[in-house]
Wavefront OBJ file of the C-alpha trace (Angstrom):
o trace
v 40.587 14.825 -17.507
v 39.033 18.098 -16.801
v 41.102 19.591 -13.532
v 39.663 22.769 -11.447
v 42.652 25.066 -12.202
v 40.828 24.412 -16.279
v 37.602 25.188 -14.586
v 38.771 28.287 -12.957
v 40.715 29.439 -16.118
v 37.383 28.824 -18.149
v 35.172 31.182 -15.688
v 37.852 33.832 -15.038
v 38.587 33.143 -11.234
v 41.050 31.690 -8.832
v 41.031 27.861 -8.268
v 40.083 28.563 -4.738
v 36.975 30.491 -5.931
v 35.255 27.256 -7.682
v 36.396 25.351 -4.500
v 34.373 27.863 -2.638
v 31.628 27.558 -4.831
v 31.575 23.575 -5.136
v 31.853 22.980 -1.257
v 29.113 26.065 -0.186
v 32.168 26.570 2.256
v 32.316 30.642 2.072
v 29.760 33.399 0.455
v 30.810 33.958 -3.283
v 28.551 36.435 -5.104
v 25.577 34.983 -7.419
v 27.275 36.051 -10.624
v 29.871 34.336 -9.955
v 28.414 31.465 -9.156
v 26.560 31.334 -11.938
v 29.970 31.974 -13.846
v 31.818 28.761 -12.449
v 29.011 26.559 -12.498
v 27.895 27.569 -16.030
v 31.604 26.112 -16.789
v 31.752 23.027 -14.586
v 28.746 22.343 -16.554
v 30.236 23.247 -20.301
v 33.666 21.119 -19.400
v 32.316 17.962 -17.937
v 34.116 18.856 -14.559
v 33.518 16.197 -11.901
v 34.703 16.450 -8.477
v 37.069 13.618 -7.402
v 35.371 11.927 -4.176
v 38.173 11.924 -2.059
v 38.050 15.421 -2.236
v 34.613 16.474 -2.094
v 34.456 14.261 0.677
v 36.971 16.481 2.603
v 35.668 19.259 1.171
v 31.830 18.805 2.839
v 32.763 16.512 5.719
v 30.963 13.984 4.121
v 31.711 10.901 1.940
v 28.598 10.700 0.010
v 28.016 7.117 0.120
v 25.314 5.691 1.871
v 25.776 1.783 3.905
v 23.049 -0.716 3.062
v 22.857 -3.688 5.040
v 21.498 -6.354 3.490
v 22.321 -9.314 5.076
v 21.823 -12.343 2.746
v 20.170 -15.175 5.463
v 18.664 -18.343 5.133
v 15.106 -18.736 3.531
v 15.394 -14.834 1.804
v 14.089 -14.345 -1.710
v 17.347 -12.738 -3.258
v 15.528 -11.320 -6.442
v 13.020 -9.232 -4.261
v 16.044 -8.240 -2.021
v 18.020 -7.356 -4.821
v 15.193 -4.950 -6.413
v 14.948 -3.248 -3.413
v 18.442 -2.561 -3.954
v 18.781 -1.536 -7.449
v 16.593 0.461 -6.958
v 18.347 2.175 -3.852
v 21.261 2.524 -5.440
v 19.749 3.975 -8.625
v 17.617 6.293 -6.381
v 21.325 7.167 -5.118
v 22.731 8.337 -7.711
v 20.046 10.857 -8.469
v 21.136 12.617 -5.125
v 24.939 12.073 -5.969
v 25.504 9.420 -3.780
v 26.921 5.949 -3.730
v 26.148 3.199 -2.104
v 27.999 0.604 -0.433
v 26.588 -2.906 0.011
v 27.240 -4.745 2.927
v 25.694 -8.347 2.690
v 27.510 -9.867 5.448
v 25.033 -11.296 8.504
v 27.566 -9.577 11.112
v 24.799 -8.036 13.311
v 25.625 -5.610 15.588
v 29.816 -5.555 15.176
v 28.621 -4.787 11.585
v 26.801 -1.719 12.110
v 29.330 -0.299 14.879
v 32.255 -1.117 12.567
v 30.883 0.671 9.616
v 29.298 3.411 11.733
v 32.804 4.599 13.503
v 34.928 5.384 10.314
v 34.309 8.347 7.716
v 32.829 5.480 5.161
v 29.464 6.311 5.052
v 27.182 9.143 6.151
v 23.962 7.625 6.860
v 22.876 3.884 6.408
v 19.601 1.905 5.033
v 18.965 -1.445 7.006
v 16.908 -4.517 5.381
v 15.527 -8.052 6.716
v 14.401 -6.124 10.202
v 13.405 -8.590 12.646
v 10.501 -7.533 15.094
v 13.029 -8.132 17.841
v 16.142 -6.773 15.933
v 19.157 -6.572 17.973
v 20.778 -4.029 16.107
v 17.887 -1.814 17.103
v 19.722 -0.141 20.085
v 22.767 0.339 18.025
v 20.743 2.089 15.278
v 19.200 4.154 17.820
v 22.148 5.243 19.078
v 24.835 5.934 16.159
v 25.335 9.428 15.417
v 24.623 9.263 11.752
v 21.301 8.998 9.949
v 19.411 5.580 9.274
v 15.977 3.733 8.197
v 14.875 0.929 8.088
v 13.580 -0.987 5.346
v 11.002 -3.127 7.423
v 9.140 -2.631 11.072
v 9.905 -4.039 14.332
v 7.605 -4.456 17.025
v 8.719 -1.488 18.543
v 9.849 1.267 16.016
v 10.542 4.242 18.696
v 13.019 6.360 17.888
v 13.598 4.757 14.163
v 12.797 5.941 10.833
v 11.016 3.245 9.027
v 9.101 2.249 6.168
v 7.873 -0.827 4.140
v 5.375 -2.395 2.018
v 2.035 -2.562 4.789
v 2.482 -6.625 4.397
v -0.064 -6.759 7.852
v -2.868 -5.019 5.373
v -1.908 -7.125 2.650
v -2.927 -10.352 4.570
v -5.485 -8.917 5.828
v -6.882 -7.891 2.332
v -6.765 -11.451 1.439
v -8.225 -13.352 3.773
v -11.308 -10.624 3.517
v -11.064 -11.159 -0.191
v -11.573 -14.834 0.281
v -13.989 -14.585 2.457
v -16.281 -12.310 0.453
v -16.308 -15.336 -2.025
v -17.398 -17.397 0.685
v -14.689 -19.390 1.355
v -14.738 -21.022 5.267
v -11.466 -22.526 5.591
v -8.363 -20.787 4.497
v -4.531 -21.331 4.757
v -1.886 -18.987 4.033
v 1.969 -20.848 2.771
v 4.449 -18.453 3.634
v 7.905 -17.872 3.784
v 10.533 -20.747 5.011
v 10.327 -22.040 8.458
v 13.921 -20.130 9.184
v 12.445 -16.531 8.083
v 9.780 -17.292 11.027
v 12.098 -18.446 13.607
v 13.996 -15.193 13.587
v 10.899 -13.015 14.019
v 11.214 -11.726 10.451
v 8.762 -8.411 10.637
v 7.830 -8.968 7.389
v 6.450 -12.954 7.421
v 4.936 -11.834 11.086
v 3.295 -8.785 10.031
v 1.688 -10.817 7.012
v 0.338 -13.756 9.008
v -0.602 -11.368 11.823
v -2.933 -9.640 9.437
v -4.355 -12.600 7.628
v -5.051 -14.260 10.982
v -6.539 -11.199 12.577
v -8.532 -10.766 9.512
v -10.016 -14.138 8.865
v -11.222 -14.325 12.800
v -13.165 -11.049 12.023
v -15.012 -12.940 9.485
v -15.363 -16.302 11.198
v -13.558 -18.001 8.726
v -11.128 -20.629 10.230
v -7.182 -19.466 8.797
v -3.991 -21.733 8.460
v -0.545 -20.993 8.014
v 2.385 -23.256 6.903
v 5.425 -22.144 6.686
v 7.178 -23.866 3.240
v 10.697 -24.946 2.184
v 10.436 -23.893 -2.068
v 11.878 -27.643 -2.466
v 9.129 -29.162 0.176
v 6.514 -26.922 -1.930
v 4.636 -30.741 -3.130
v 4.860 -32.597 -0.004
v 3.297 -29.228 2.014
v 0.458 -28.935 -0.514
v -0.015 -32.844 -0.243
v 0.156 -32.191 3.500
v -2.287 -29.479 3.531
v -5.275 -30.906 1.745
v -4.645 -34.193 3.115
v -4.943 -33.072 6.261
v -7.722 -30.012 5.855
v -9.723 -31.239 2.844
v -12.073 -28.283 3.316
v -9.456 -25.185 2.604
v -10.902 -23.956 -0.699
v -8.515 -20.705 -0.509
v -4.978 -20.320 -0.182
v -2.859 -17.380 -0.150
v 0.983 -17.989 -1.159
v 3.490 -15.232 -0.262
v 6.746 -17.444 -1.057
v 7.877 -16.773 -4.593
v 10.308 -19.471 -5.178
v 7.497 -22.185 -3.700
v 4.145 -20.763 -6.335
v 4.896 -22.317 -9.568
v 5.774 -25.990 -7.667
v 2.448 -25.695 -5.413
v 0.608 -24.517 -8.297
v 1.555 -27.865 -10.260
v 0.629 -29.895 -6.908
v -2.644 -28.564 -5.849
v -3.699 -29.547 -9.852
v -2.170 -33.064 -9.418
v -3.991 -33.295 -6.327
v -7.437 -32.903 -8.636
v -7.718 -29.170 -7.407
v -8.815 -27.392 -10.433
v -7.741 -23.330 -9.778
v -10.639 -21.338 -9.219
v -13.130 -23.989 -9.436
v -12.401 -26.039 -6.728
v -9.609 -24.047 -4.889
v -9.092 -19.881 -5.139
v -5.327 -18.805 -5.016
v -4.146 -15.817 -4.390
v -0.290 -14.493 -4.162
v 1.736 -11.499 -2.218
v 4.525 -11.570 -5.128
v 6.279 -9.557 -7.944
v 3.245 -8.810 -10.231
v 5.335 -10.217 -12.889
v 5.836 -13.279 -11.250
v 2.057 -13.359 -10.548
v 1.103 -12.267 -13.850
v 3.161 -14.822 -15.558
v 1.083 -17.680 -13.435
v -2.419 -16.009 -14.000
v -2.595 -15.391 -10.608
v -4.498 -12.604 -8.276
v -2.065 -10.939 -6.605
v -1.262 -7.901 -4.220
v 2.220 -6.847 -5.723
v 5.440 -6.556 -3.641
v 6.087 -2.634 -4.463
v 10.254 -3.188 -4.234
v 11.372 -0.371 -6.765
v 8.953 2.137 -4.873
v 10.433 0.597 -1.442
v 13.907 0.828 -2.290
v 13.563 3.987 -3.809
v 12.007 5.856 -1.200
v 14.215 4.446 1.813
v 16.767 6.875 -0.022
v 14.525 9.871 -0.087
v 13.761 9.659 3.721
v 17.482 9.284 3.953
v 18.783 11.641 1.723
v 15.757 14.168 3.618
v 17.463 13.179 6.769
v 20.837 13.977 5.992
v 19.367 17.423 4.912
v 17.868 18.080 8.247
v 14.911 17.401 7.236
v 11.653 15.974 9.393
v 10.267 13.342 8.354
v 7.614 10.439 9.409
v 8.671 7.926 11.625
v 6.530 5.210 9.777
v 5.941 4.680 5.984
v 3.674 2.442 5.009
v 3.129 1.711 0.814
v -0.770 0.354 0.904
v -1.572 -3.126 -0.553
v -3.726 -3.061 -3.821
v -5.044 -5.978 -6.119
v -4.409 -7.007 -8.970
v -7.692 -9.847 -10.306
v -6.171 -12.552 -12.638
v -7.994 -16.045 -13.158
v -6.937 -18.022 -9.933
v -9.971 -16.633 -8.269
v -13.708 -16.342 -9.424
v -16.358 -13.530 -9.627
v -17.555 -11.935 -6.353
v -20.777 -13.345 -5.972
l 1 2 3 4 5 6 7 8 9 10 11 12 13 14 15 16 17 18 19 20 21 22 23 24 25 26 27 28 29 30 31 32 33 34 35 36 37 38 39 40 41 42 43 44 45 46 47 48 49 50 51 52 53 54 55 56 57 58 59 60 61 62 63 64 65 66 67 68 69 70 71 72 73 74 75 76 77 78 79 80 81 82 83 84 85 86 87 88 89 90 91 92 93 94 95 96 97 98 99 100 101 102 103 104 105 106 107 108 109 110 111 112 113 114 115 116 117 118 119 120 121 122 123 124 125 126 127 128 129 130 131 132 133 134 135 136 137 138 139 140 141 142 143 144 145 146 147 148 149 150 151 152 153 154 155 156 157 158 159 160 161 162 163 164 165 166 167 168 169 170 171 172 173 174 175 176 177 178 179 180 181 182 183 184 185 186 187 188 189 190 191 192 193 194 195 196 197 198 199 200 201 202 203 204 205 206 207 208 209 210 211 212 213 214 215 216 217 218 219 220 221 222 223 224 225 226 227 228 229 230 231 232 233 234 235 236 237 238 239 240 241 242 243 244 245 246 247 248 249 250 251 252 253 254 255 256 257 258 259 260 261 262 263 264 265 266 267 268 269 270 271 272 273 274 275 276 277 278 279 280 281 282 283 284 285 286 287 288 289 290 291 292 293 294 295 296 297 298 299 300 301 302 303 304 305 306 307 308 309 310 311 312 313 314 315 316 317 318 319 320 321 322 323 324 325 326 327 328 329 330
């Protein structure tokens, strides 16, 4: 293993000098810091953590909290991750997962030892009560998600509130007058999830702009038949539906057809999902940007951490994506 004493011996200067010029700690002259790094770079050198942690004050890992709770789509979650971690790693960090639902304690624990230097939160309830510890802790965060009031936070998500919006305007355009969105699990709503809120907030607010009347039932992936059964049962004239559940859309697919629904004739679908969930099902979708999610939380991080500004709110826009579950715009 390459060692900095081989380093130093390689660029003609004392071990202390490629410290120096590895930690930014003192001045050393541009030649020579050309010299070392031009032989960091030709012997593989790597800096042990520990100390280039004690080196900069800093650990270089970044928290993220990711608490795994019941009715959350893991495989979204989890791309949201990968790609923070990979995102990471680009600016030399690591990242430690913490997927334990420990709430505040969590956050304070973590926050008051040298683990981490800054920390990325997830599943952000519009009520959170870690939002007063976030605001408080003297170390860098954001927020993957919005609450209903984001003063004094960093945050940024997929714009789920334009998303529903976008499709209960889409169905209405086709001149659908009785719509029902089948969202997340009935748990993901009692806890104020900002996501599932933001969503039917939008799709509601949207569909009363247009006069159209607009549903929402909440759906358990394993109750997906017995909701769909429910639902035209008891509104035989929805002729649109809007699924943002990914577990629940193949098994509500299966029972709005055994129900005599034939997709678009008699019933336009539309999903907020992976496209290549959607695109596997022939659906119209608005995709779920995770990777772009993910990956930005650790720019406006790693930006923060630099001393950077930057926005208090980031919002990736909704777009569509037409498949065959809907028909032509008249």
């Amino acid at each position: 293993m390459v060692k900095i004493s081989d380093v130093a011996r390689h660029a003609g200067v004392s071990p202390s000098t490629v410290s120096y010029v590895l930690s930014g700690k003192r001045s050393i002259s541009e030649q020579t810091r050309r010299r070392v790094l031009d032989s960091v770079r030709t012997l593989g050198y790597r800096p042990h953590a520990g100390a280039r942690a004690l080196a900069s004050s800093r650990s270089n890992v970044i928290a993220l909290v990711v608490p795994l709770r019941s009715g959350m789509h893991v495989p979204v979650v989890m791309q949201m991750a990968i790609a923070s971690v990979t995102t990471a790693r680009t600016y030399d960090h690591d990242v430690l997962l913490l997927t334990q639902d420990e709430g505040v304690g969590g956050l304070e624990r973590v926050a008051g030892t040298a683990l981490v230097d800054a920390l990325i939160v997830m599943d952000v309830e519009l009520h959170d009560v870690r939002l007063p510890v976030l605001r408080s802790l003297d170390r860098p965060s954001v927020l993957i998600g919005f609450p209903a009031d984001p003063a004094g936070l960093t945050c940024i998500d997929f714009d789920f509130e334009a998303a529903g919006a976008a499709c209960a305007e889409r169905l209405a355009d086709l001149g659908h007058r009785e719509i029902a969105l089948i969202g997340a699990p009935p748990a993901v709503y009692e806890r104020g999830t900002g996501f599932a809120e933001r969503t039917k907030s939008g799709f509601r607010r949207a569909a009363a702009g247009r006069g159209v009347r607009a549903l929402v039932r909440p759906c358990e992936p394993q109750e997906a038949r017995s909701t769909a059964d429910e639902l035209l049962r008891d509104h035989p004239g929805v002729t649109g539906v809007v699924i943002h559940n990914e577990p629940a859309m193949e098994p509500l697919l299966a029972a709005f057809r055994a129900a005599g629904r034939r997709i678009p004739d008699d019933l336009s679908v539309i999903a907020i999902a992976p496209d290549d969930l959607a695109e596997h099902l022939g659906l119209t979708s608005i995709a779920i940007p995770a990777d772009d999610v993910g990956g930005q939380a650790v720019a406006l991080l790693m930006a923060k951490l630099g001393g950077q500004d930057v926005p208090d709110a980031t919002l990736l826009p909704p777009r569509f994506v037409v498949r065959s579950s809907i028909p032509d715009i008249p």
